[in-house]
C-alpha positions in Angstrom: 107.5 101.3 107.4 104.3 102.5 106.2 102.4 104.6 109.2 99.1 102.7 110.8 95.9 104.1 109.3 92.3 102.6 109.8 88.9 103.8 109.5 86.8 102.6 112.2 83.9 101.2 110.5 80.3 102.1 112.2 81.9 104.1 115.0 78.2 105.9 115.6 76.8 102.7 115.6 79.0 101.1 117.9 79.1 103.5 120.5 75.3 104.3 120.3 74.5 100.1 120.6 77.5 99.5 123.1 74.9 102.4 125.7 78.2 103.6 127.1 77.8 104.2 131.0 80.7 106.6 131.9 82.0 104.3 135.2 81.6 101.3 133.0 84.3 99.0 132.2 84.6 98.0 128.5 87.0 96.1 126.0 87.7 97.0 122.7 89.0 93.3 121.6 90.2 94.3 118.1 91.9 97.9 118.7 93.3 98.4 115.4 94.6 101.7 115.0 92.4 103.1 117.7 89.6 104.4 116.5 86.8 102.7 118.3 88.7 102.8 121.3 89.1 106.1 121.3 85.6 106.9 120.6 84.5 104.7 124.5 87.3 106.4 125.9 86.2 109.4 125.6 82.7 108.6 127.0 84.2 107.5 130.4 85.3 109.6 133.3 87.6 108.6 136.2 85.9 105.8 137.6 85.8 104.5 134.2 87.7 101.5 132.5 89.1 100.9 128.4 90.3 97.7 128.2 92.1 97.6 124.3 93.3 94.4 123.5 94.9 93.4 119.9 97.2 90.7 118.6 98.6 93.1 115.9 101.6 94.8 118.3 101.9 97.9 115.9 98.0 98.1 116.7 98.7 98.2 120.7 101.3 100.7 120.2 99.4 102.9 118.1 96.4 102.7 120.1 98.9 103.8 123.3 99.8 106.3 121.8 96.9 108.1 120.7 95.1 107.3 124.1 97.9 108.8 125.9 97.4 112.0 124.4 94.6 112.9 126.2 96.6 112.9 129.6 93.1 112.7 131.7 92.5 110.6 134.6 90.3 108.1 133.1 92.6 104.2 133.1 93.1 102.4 130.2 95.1 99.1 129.6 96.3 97.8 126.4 97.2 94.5 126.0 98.7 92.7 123.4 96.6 89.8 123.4 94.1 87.3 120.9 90.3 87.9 121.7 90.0 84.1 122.3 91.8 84.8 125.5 89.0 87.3 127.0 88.4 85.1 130.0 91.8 85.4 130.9 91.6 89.2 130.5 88.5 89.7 132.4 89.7 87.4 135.3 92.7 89.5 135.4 91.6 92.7 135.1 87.9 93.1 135.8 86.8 89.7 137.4 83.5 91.6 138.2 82.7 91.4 134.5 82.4 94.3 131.5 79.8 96.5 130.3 80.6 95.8 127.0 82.6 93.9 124.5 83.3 95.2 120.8 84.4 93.1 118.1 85.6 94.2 115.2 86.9 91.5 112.7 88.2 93.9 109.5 91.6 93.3 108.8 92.7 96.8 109.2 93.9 99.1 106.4 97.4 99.4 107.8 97.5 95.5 106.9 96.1 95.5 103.6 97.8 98.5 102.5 101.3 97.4 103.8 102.8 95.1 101.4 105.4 93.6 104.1 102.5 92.0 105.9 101.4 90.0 102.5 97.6 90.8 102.8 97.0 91.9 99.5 96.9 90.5 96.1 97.3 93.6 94.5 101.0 94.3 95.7 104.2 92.4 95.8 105.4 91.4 99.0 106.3 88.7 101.2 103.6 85.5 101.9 102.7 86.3 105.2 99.4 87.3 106.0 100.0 87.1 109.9 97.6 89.3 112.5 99.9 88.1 114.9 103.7 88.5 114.2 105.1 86.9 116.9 103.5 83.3 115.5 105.2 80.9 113.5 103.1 79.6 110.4 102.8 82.0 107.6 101.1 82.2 104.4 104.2 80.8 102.9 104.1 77.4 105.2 100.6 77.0 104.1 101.3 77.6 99.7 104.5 75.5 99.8 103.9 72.2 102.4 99.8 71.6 102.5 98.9 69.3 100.2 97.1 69.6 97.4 93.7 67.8 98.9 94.6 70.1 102.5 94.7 73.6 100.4 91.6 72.7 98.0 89.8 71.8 101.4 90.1 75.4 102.8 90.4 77.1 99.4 86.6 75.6 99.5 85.6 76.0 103.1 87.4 78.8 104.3 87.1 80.9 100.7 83.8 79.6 99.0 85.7 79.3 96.2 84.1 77.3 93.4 87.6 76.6 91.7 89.2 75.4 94.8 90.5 72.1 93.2 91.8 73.8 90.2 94.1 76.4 92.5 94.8 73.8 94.6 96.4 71.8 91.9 98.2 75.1 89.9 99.5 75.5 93.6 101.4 72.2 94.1 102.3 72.0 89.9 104.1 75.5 90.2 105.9 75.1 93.9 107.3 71.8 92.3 110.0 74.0 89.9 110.3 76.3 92.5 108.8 77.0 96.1 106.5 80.2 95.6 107.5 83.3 98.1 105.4 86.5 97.1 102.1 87.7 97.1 102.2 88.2 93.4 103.8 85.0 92.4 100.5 83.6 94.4 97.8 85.8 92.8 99.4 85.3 89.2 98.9 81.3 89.8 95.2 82.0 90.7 94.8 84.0 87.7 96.6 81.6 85.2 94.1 78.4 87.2 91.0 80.3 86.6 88.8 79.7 83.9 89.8 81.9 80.8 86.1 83.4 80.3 85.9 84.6 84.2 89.5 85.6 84.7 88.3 89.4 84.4 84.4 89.3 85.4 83.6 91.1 88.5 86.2 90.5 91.4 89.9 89.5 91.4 90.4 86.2 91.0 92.5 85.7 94.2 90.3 87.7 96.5 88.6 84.3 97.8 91.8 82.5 98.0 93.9 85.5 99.9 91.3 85.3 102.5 90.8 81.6 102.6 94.7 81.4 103.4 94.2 84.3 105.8 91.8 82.7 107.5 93.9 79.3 108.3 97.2 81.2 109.3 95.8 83.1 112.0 92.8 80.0 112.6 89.9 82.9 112.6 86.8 80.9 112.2 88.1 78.6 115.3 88.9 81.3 118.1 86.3 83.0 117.0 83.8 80.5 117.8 85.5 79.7 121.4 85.9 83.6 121.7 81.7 84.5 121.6 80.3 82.4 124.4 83.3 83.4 126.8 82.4 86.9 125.9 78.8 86.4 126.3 79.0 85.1 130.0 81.6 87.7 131.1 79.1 90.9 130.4 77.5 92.1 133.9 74.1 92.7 133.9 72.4 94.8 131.1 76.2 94.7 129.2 76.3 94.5 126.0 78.5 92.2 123.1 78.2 94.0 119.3 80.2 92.4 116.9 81.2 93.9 113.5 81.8 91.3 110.7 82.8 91.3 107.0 82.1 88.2 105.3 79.6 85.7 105.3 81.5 82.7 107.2 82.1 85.1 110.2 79.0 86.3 110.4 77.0 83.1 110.1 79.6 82.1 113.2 77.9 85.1 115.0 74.6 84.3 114.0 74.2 81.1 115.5 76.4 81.5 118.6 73.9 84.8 119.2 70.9 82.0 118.6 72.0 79.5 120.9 72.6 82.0 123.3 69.0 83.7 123.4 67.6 80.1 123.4 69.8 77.6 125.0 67.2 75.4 125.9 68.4 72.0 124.2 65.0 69.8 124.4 64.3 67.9 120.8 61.5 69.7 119.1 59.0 66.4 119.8 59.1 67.6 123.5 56.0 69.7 124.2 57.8 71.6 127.0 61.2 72.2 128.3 62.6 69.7 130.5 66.6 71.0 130.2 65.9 73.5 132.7 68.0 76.1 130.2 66.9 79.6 130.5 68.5 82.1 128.5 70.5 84.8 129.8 70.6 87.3 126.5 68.7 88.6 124.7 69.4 90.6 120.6 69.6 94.2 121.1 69.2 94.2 117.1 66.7 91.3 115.6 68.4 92.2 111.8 72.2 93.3 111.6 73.0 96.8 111.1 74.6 97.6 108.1 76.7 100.6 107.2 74.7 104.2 105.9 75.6 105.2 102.1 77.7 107.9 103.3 80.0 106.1 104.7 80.5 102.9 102.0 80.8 105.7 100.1 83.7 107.6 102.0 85.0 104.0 102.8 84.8 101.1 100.4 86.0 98.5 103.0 82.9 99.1 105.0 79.9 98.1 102.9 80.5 94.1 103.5 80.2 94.8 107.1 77.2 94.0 109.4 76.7 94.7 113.1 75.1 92.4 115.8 74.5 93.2 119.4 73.4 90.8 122.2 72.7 92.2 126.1 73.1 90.3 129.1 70.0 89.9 130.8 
């Protein structure tokens, strides 16, 4: 079993955006191996609260453990838990509300680089693909029994991949002889469907389709859009959501829930003033996302797709 390594991406930023108040209470939604955790942990004194939360177990464990280390008096909780469920989190531990949220929706390197989890199409191992590995559907129930309309659907949607129909269909032609298991059995049938000419341009051919099936095992899009408003309402006054995404469906999701929230006011645009009675509660800490600084896409290649987007609580 490989050992759980991840690079926190935009630590500075996060912590500098997050305006860590040392008797504050804060979750860390996505704890990963710890890193960002760590970093608001250490900002807090005694009267202070981390709240680490993660649906990867390794991920809680690791994060324990490093947060232990520091044997100071300051609590912490970590909970092995999906961010969708941060009302039940805050009602249970802090029903007074946070003073800040962090969001971080990387898959961490610890799953990318460990072939057992099935991440990665550029080594073998099982089809998998779970954050959660407690949960029942796999990347394997989703290759072998969707149909062929179901998996060019999210191919599509999920993967903006333009080939969607032609995978789709080398998919359900291939599992026919014999159902398809491994993570490069999967990526070799994406390569073979591609068309000859861009089979080597640019990007691996599998890269959209890996996360597309990422994406509808562990249904990311969906909890992540109940997950923002919950999170939203459950900041105390002057507390702060920043949420760090890596492709353009997440961060789109962001986007808009982050729009609707500064303006909620749901008049049609004919009305020449508002009758809804809406007013917002939030306002954007950032107008543009930040994005990472060239040293560090440089030191860390997983980062540069990332952008960061903070809201306050009025």
């Amino acid at each position: 079993m490989k050992e759980y390594s991840h690079e926190s991406v935009m630590a500075d930023e996060c912590i500098e955006y997050l305006n860590i108040d040392k008797r504050g209470t804060y979750i860390d939604c996505t704890a990963g191996g710890g890193g960002h955790s760590v970093r608001i942990y250490e900002r807090l004194n005694e009267d202070g609260l981390l709240i680490a939360c993660d649906q990867d177990i390794k991920a809680c464990e690791v994060t324990k453990e490093r947060l232990e280390k520091y044997n100071r008096k300051t609590k912490f909780i970590v909970l092995h838990e999906n961010f969708v469920n941060i009302d039940k989190v805050i009602s249970e531990y802090c029903p007074e509300g946070a003073d800040g949220i962090l969001l971080d929706l990387g898959v961490s390197s610890y799953q990318l680089d460990n072939e057992e989890r099935g991440f990665s199409y550029h080594m073998d191992g099982p089809l998998d693909m779970r954050m959660d590995q407690t949960k029942d559907k796999t990347a394997y129930d989703v290759v072998n029994n969707y149909t062929k309309e179901e998996l060019s659907q999210i191919l599509f949607e999920y993967g903006e991949e333009k080939h969607s129909r032609r995978i789709a269909e080398a998919i359900v032609h291939k599992r026919k002889d014999e159902l398809i298991s491994t993570t490069n059995q999967l990526a070799e049938i994406i390569k073979e469907a591609y068309p000859a000419k861009e089979r080597f341009k640019g990007k691996h051919p599998a890269r959209k389709t890996f996360q597309a099936i990422r994406i509808e095992v562990n249904d990311e899009l969906t909890v992540l859009k109940q997950m923002l408003p919950k999170a939203a309402f459950s900041l105390k006054s002057k507390g702060r959501l920043a949420v760090i995404t890596f492709h353009s469906l997440e961060d789109r999701i962001v986007k808009n829930a982050f729009k609707e929230l500064i303006d909620p006011c749901t008049c049609p645009k004919s009305f020449p003033v508002c009758v809804c009675n809406k007013v917002a509660q939030h306002k954007l800490i950032v107008k543009k996302p930040l994005v990472p600084k060239s040293e560090e896409t440089q030191k860390n290649y997983r980062s540069r797709s990332s952008k960061l987007r903070v809201l306050e609580r009025t």
